[in-house]
C-alpha positions as CSV (number, residue, x, y, z in Angstrom):
1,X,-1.4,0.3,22.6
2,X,1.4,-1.5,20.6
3,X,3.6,-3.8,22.9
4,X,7.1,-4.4,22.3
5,X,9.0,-6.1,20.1
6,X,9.5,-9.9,20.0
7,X,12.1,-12.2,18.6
8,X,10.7,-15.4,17.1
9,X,14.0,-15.9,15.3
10,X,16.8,-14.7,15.6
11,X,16.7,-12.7,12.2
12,X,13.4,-11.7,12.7
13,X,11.4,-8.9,14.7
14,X,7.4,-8.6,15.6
15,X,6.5,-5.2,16.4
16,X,2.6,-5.8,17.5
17,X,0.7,-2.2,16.5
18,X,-2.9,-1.2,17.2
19,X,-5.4,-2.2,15.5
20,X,-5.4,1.2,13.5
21,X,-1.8,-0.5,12.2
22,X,-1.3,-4.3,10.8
23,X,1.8,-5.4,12.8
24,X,5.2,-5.6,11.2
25,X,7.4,-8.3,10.6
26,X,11.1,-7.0,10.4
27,X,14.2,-9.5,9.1
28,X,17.7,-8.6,9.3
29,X,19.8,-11.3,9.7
30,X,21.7,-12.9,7.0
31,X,20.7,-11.5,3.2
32,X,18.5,-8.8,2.3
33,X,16.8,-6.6,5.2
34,X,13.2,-6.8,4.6
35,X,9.7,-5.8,6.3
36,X,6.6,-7.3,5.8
37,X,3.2,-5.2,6.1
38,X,3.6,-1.3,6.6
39,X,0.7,-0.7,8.7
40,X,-1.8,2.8,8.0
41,X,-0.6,6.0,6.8
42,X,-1.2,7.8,10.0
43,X,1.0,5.4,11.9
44,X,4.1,6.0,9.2
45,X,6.7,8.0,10.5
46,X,6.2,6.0,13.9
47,X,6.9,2.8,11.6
48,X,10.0,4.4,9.6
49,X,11.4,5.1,13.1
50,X,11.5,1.8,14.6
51,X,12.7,0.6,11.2
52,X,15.6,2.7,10.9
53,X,16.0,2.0,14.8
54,X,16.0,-1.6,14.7
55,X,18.6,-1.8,10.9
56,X,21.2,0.8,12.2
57,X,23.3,1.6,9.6
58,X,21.7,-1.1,7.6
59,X,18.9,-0.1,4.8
60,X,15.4,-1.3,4.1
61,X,15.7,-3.2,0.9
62,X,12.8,-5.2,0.2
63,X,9.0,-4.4,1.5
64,X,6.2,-7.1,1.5
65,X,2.4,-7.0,2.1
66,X,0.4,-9.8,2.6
67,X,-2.8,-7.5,1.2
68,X,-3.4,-4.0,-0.2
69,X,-5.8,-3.0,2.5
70,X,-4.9,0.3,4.1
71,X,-4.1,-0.6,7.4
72,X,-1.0,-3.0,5.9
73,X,0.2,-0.9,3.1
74,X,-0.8,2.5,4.2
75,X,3.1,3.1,4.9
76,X,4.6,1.7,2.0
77,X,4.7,5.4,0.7
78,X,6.7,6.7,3.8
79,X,9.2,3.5,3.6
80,X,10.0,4.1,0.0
81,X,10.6,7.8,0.2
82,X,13.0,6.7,3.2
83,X,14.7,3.9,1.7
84,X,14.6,5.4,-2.2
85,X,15.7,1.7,-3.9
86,X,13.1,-0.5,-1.5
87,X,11.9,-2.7,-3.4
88,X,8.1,-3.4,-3.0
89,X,6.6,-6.8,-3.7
90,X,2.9,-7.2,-3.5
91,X,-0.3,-10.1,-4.2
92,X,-1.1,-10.9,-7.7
93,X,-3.7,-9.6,-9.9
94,X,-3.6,-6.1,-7.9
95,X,-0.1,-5.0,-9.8
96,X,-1.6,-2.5,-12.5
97,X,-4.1,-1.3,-10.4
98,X,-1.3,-0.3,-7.9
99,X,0.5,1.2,-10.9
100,X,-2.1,3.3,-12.5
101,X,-3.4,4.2,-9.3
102,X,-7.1,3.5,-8.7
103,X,-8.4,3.9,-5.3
104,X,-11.3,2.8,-5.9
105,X,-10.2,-0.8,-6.9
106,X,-7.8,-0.9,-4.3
107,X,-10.7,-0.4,-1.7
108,X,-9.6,2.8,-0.3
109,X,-12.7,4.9,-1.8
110,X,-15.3,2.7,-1.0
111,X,-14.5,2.3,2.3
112,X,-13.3,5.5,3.4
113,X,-10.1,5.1,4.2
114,X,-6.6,6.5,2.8
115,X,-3.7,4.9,1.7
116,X,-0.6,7.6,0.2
117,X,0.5,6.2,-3.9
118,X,3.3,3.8,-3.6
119,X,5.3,1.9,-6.0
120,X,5.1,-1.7,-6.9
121,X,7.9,-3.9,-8.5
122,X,6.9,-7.4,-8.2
123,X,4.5,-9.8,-7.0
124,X,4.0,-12.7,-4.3
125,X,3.3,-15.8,-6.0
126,X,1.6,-18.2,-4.7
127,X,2.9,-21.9,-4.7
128,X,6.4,-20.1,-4.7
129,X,9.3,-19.1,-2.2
130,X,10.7,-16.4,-1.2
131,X,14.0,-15.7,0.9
132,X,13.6,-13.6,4.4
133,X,16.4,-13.5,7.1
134,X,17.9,-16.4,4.8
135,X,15.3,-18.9,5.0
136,X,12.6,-20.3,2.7
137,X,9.7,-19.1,3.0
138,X,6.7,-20.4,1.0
139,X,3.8,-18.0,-0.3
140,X,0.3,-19.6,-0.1
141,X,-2.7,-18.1,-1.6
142,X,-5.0,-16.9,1.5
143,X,-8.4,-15.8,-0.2
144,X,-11.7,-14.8,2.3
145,X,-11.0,-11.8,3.4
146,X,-9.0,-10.6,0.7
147,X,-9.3,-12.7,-2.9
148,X,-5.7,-11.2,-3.6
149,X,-4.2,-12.1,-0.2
150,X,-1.2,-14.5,0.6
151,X,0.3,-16.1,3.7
152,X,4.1,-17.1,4.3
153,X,5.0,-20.2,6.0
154,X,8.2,-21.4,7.0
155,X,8.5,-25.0,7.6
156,X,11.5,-25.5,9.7
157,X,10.5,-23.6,12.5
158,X,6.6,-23.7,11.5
159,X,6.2,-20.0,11.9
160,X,3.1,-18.7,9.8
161,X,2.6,-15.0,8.7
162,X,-1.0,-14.8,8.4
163,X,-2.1,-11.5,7.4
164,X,-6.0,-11.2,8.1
165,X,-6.8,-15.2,7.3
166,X,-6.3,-16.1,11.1
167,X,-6.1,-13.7,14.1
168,X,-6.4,-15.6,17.6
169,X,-9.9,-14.9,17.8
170,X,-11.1,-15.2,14.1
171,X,-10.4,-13.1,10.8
172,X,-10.9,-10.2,9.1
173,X,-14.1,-9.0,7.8
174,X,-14.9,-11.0,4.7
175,X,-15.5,-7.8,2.4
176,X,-16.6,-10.0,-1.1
177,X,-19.4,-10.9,1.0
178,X,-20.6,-7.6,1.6
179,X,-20.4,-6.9,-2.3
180,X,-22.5,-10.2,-2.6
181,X,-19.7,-11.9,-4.3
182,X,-18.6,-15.5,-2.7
183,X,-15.9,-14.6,-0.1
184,X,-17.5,-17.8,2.9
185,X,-16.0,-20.9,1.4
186,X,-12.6,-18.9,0.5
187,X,-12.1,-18.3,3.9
188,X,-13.3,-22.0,4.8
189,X,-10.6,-22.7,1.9
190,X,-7.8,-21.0,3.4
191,X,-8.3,-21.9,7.5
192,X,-8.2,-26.0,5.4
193,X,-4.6,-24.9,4.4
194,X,-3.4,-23.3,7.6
195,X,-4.3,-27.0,8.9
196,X,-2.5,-28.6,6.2
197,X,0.2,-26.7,7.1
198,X,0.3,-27.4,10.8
199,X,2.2,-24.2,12.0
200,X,3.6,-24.3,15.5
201,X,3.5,-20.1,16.0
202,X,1.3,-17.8,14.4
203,X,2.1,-14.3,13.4
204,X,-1.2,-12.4,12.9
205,X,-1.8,-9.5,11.0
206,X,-3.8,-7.8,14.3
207,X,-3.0,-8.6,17.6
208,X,-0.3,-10.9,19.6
209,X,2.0,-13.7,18.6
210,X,-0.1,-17.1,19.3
211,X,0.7,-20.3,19.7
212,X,-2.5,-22.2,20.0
213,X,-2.9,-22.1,16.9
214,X,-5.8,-25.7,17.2
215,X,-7.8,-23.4,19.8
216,X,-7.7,-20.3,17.1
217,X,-8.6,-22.5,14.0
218,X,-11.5,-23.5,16.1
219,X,-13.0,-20.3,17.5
220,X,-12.4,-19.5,13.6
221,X,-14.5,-22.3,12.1
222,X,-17.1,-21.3,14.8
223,X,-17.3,-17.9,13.7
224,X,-17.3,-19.1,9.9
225,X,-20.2,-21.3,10.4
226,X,-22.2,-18.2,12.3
227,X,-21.7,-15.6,9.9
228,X,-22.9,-18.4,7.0
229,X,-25.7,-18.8,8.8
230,X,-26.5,-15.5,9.4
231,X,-24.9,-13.8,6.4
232,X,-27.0,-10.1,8.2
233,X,-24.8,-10.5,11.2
234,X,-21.9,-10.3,9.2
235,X,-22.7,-7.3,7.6
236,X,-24.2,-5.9,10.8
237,X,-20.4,-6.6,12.0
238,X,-18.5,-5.5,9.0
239,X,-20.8,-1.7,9.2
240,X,-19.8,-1.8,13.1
241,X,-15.9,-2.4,11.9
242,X,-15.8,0.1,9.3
243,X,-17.2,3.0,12.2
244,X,-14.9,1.6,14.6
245,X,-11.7,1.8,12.1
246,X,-12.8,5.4,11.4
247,X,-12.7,6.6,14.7
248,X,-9.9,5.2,15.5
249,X,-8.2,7.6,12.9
250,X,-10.5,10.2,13.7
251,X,-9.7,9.7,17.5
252,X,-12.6,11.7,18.5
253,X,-15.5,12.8,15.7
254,X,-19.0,14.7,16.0
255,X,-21.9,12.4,15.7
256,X,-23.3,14.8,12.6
257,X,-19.7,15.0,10.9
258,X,-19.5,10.8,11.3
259,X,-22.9,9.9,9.9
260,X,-22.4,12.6,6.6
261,X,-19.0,10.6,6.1
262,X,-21.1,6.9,6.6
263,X,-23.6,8.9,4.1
264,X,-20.6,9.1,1.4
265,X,-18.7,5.8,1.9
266,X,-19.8,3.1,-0.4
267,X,-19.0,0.5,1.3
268,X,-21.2,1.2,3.9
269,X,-24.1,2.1,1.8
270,X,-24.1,-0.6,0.1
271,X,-24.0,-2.9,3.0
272,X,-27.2,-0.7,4.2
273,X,-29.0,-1.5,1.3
274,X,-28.2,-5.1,0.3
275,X,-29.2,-6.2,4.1
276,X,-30.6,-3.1,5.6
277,X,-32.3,-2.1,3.0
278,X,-36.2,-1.4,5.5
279,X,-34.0,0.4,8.1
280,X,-34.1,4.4,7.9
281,X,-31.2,5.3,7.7
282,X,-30.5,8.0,10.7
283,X,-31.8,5.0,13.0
284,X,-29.8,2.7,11.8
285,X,-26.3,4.7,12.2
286,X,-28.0,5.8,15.9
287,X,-28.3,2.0,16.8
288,X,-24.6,0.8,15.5
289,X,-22.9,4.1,17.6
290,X,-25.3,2.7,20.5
291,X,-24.1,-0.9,20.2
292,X,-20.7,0.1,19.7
293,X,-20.9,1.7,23.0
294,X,-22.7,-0.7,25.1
295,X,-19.7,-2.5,23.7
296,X,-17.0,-0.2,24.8
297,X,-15.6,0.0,21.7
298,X,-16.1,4.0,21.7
299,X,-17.7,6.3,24.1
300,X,-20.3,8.7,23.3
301,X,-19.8,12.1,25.3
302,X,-21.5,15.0,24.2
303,X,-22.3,14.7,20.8
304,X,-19.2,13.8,20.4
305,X,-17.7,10.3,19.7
306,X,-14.2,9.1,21.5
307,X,-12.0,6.3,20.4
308,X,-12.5,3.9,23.5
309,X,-9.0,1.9,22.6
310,X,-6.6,5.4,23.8
């Protein structure tokens, strides 16, 4: 369940969402009211309420994401329709795709997922600034789990927005992996700069506001070095992530209805064949519904599969 808001600064507002929903970073102090990450399109009107809740009279005028997965920018549609002259700022290298619309190289096809058309009007440069709440914050590059994604840092008070690169207890799936493209030493890239940086608080893209930030780089290298190692496990974890996510939108699914949709999704076919590729198929799904479970990540009733996080 999300918790409630927090106030790292006094222009600036946390709301911490599910995990269906990237959290949202809201300034509104001095200069431009801004937002950064949108969370999933399911979640929208919840996130244009609190918006317009926590601004007032005041308008949305500037929106940022920190990547162009669904669960960040999945309400970017609902905000702009809201706030008609928000003005949408987004990664590099992603801006024509956003423009011309493809789903599939945005990711939202191959994985299944759904993220509503929105507009784009600039991007986030990396080795740039940018003003929020009227301070300087500086974009950094943040490949690994994203190639496209960025951080921003703000060295007075050492606050990090991390996206996906750094949660307290790892990072996101490391999706160019799965498309056997090198995605390992980008992460081990980026977790170098968030130590370079030396943030004091971390804002992560899932979960709560951190502040052992040593203990999380840690537990992240650890996890780094596993899934190098045992580049199966990985994918075994990123085919158990992508169910997960579903269901989560779902909220409760038939077991036939969820493996014909794991069937059709790319993204999980084609981790089945580049490391599953011996496993029948029917099996397979069988066993990741049965870890998940034994995991208490969903609950199995009746043919029926239940979200285990409501």
């Amino acid at each position: 369940m999300p918790q409630s808001p927090s106030m790292l600064l006094p222009e600036m507002t946390v709301f911490e969402r599910s995990w269906l929903s990237a959290n949202n970073i809201l300034f509104h102090g001095p200069g431009e009211t801004a937002l950064v990450d949108s969370g999933y399109h399911s979640d929208a009107p919840a996130t244009v309420e609190r918006v317009a809740q926590a601004l007032g009279e005041r308008p949305l005028q500037r929106l940022l994401n920190t990547h162009l997965h669904s669960d960040h920018c999945g309400g970017n549609a609902a905000l702009q329709a809201r706030w008609s002259g928000l003005h949408t700022e987004i990664p590099p290298d992603q801006l024509a795709q956003v423009r011309h619309w493809d789903p599939v190289a945005l990711s939202y096809a191959p994985t299944g997922q759904y993220c509503p058309p929105f507009r784009a009007d600039a991007v986030l440069r990396p080795g740039t600034q940018t003003l929020l709440g009227g301070r300087a914050w500086q974009i950094h590059a943040a490949p690994g789990h994203d190639p496209h994604a960025i951080m921003l840092f703000e060295p007075e008070s050492r606050i990090l927005i991390s996206g996906d690169a750094l949660w307290e207890n790892g990072f996101g799936v490391v999706f160019p992996e799965l498309e056997g493209d090198s995605g390992f030493d980008e992460v081990g890239q980026t977790l170098a700069q968030i130590e370079r940086l030396a943030p004091a608080t971390v804002i992560p893209g899932h979960g709560r506001v951190f502040d052992d930030v040593a203990g999380a780089l840690a537990r992240a290298h650890g996890r780094l070095a596993f899934f190098r190692a045992n580049p199966d496990k990985h994918a075994l974890h990123a085919a158990k992530v992508l169910l997960a996510y579903k269901l989560m939108e779902w909220k409760s699914q038939d077991v036939e209805t969820a493996f014909a949709w794991m069937v059709q999704t790319e993204c999980f076919q084609g981790v089945k064949r580049r490391f599953f590729a011996d496993a029948p198929t029917r099996p397979w799904f069988d066993a990741l519904v049965l870890a998940l479970a034994e995991a208490g990540a969903l609950r199995l009733q009746d043919g029926v599969l239940h979200d285990a996080s409501r």
